[in-house]
Backbone as a chain_set.jsonl record, in Angstrom:
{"seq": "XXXXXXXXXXXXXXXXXXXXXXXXXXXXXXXXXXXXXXXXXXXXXXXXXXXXXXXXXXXXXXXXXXXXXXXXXXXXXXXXXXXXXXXXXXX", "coords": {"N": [[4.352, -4.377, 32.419], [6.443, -5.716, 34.32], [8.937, -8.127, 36.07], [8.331, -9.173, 39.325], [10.287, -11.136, 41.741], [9.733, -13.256, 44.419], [10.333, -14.172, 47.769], [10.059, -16.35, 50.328], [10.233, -17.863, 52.931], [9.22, -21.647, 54.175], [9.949, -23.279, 56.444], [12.542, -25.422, 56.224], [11.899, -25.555, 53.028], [12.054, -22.861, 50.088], [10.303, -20.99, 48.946], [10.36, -19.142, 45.925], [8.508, -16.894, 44.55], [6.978, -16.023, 41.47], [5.68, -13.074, 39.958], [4.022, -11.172, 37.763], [5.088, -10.767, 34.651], [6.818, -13.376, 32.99], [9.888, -12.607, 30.997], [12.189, -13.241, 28.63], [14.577, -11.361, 29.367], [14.395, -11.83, 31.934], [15.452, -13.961, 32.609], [18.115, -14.894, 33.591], [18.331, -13.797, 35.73], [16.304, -14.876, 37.147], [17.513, -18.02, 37.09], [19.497, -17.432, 39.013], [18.903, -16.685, 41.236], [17.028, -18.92, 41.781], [19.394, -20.84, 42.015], [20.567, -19.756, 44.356], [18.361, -20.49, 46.181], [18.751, -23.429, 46.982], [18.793, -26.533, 47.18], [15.927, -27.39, 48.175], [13.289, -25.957, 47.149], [10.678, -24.428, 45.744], [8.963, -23.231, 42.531], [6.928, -21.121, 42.777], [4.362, -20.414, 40.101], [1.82, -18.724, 40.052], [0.939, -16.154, 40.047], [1.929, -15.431, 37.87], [1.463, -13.612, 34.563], [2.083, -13.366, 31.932], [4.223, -15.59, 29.275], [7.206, -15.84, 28.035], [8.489, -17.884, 25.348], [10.811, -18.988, 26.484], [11.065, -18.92, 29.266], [9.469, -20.647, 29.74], [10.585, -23.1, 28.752], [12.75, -22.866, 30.942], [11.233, -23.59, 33.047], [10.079, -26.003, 31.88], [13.02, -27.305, 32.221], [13.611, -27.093, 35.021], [11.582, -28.178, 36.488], [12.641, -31.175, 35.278], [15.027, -31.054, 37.32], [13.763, -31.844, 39.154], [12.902, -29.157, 40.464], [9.668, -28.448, 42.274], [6.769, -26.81, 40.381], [4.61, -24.85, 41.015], [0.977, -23.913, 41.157], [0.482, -23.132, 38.666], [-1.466, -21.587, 35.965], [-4.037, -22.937, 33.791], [-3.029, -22.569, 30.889], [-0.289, -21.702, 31.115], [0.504, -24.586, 32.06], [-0.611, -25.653, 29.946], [1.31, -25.57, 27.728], [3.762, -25.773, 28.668], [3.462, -28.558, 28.541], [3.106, -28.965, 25.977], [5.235, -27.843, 24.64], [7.377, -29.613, 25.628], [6.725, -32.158, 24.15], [7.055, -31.001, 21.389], [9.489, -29.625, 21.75], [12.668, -27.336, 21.407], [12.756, -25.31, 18.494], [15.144, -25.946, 16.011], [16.977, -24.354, 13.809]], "CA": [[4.586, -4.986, 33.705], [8.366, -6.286, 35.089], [8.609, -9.659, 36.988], [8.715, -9.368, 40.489], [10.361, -12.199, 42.737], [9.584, -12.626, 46.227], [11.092, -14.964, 48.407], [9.336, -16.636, 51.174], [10.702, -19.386, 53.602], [8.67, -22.573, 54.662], [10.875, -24.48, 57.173], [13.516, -25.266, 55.45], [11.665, -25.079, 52.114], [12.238, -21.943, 49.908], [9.479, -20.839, 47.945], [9.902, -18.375, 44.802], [7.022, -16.898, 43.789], [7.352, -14.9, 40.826], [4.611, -11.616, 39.604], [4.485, -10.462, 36.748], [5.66, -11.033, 33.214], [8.583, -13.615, 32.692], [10.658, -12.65, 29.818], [13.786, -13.785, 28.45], [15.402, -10.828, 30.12], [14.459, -12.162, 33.281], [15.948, -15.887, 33.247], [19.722, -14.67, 34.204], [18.016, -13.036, 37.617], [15.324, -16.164, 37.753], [18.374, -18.52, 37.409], [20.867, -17.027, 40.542], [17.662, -17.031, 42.219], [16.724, -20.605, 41.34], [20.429, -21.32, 42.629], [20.664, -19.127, 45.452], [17.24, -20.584, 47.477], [19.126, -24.63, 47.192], [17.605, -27.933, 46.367], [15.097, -27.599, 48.459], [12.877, -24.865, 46.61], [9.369, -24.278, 44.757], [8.426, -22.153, 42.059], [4.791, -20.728, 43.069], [4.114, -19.295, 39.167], [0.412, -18.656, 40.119], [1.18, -14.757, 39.396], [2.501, -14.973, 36.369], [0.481, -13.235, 33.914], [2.68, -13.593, 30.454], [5.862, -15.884, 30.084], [7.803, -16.123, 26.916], [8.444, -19.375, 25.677], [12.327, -19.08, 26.973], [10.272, -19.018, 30.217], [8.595, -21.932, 29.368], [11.822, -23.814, 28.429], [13.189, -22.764, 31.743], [10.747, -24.063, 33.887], [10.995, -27.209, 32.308], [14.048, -27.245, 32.641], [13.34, -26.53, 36.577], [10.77, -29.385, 36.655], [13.953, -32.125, 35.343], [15.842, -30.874, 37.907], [13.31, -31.994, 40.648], [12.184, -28.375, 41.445], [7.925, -28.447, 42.087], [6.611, -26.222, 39.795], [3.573, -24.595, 41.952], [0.054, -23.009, 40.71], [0.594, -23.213, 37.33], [-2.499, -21.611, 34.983], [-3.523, -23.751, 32.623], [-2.518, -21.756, 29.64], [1.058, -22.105, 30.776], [0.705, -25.804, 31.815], [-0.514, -26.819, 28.729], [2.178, -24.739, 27.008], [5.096, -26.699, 29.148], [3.496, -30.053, 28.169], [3.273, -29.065, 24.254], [7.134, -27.84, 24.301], [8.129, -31.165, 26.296], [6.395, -32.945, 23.037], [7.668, -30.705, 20.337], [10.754, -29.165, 21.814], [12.966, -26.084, 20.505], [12.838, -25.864, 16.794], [16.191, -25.593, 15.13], [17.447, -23.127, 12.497]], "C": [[5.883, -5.787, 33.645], [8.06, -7.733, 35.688], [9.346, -9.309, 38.23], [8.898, -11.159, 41.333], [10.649, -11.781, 43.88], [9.56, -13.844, 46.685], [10.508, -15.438, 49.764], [10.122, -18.211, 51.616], [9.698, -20.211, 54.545], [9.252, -22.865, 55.648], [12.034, -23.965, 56.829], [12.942, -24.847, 53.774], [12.046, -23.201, 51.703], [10.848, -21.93, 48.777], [9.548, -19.064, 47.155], [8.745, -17.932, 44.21], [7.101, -15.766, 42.892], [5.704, -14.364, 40.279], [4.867, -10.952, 38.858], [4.51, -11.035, 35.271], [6.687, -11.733, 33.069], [9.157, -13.634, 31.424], [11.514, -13.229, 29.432], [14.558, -13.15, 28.884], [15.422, -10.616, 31.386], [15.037, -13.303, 34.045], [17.014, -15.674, 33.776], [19.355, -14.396, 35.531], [17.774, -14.322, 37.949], [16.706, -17.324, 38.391], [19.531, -18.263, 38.628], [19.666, -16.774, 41.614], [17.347, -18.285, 42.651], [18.354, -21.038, 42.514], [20.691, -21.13, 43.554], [19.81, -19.791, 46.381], [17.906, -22.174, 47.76], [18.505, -25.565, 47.104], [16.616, -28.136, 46.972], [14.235, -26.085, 48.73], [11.739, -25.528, 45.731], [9.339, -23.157, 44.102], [6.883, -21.823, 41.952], [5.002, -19.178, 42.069], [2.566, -18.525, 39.089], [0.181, -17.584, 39.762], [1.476, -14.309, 38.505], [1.765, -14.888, 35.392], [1.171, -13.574, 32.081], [4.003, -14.204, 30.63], [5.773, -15.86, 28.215], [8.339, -17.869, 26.817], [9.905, -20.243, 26.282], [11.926, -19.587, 28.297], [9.747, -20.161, 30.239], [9.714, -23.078, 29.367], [12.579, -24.151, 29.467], [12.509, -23.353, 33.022], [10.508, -25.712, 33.794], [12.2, -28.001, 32.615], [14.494, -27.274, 34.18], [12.627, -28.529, 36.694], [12.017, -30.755, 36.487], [14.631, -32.272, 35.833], [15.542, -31.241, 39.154], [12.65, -30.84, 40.944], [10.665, -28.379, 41.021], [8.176, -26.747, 41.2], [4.894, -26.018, 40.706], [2.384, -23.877, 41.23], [-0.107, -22.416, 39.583], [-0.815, -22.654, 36.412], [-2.724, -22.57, 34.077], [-3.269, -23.748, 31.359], [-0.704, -22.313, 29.923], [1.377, -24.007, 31.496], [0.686, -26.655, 30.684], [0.667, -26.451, 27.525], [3.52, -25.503, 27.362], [4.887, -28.065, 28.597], [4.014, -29.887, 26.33], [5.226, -28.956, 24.463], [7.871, -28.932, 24.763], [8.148, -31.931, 25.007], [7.119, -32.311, 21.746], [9.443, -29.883, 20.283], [11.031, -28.077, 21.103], [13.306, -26.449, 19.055], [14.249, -25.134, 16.278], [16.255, -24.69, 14.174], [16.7, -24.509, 10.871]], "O": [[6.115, -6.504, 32.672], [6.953, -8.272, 35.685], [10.565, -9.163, 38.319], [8.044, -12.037, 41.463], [11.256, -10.833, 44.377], [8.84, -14.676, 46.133], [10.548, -14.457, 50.505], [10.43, -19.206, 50.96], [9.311, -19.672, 55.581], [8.484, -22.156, 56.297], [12.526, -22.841, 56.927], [13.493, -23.882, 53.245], [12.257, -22.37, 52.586], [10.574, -22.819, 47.971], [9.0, -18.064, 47.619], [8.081, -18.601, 43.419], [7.269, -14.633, 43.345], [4.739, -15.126, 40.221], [5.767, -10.116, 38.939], [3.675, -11.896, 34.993], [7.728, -11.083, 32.976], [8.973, -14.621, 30.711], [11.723, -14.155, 30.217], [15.608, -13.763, 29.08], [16.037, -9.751, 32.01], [15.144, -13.6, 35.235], [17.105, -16.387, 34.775], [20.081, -14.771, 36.451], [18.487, -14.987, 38.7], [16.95, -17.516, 39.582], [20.337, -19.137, 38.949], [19.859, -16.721, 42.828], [17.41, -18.645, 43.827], [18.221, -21.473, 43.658], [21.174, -22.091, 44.153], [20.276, -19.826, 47.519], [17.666, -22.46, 48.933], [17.312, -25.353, 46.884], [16.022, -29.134, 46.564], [14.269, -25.339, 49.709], [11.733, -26.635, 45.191], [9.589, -22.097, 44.675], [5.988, -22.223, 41.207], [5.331, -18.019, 42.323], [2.252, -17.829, 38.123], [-0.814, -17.529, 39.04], [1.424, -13.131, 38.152], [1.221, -15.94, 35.054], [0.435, -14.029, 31.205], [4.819, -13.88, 31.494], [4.82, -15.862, 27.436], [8.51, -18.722, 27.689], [10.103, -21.444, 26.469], [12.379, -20.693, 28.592], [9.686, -20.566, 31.4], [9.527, -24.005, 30.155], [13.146, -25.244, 29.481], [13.215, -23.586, 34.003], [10.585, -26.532, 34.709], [12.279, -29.107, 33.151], [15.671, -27.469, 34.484], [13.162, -29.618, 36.904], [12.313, -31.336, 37.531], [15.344, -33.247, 35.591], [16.309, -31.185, 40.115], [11.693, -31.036, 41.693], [10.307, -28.333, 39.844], [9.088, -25.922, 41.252], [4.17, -26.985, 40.944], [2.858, -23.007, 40.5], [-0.715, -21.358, 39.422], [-1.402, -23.678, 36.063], [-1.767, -23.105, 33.518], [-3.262, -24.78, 30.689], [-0.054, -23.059, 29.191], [2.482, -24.525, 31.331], [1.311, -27.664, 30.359], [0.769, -27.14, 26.51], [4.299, -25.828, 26.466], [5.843, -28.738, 28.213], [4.901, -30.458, 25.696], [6.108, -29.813, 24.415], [8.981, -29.17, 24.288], [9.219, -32.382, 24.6], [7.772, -33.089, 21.05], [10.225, -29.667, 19.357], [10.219, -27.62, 20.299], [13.875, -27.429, 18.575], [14.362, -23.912, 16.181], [15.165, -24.289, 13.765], [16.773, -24.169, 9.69]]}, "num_chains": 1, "name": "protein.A"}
């Protein structure tokens, strides 16, 4: 399975909602996506069935930036909190 994003407008809100699998060879799309919808954007991951932990990295990364992070499982919530606490491990 691929990662589908699908694009849905609130108002003004933008809501992302990605389906699927997020890989690491999906963050370059996710990201001009992420940039493209403007600071006033959600990611609704409620579909996301497998992320890599690049994925993981990237969404907090999202979250520091202000954007809501939406419908989160709690497999990959508790997965964003641990990497907040232990961070990427060096060479």
């Amino acid at each position: 399975m691929t990662l589908r994003i699908d694009r849905h407008a609130l108002g003004k809100q933008v809501v992302l909602q990605l389906v699927g699998n997020l890989r690491s060879e999906h963050l370059d799309e996710l990201k001009q996506q992420i940039k493209a919808a403007g600071p006033d954007m959600v990611l609704d991951i409620g579909a996301v069935a497998l992320i890599s932990v690049e994925g993981v990295r990237l969404l907090n990364s999202c979250e520091d930036d202000g954007i809501a992070i939406k419908n989160a499982s709690p497999y990959i919530s508790e997965w964003m909190a641990l990497e907040r606490k232990t961070g990427p491990k060096g060479p």
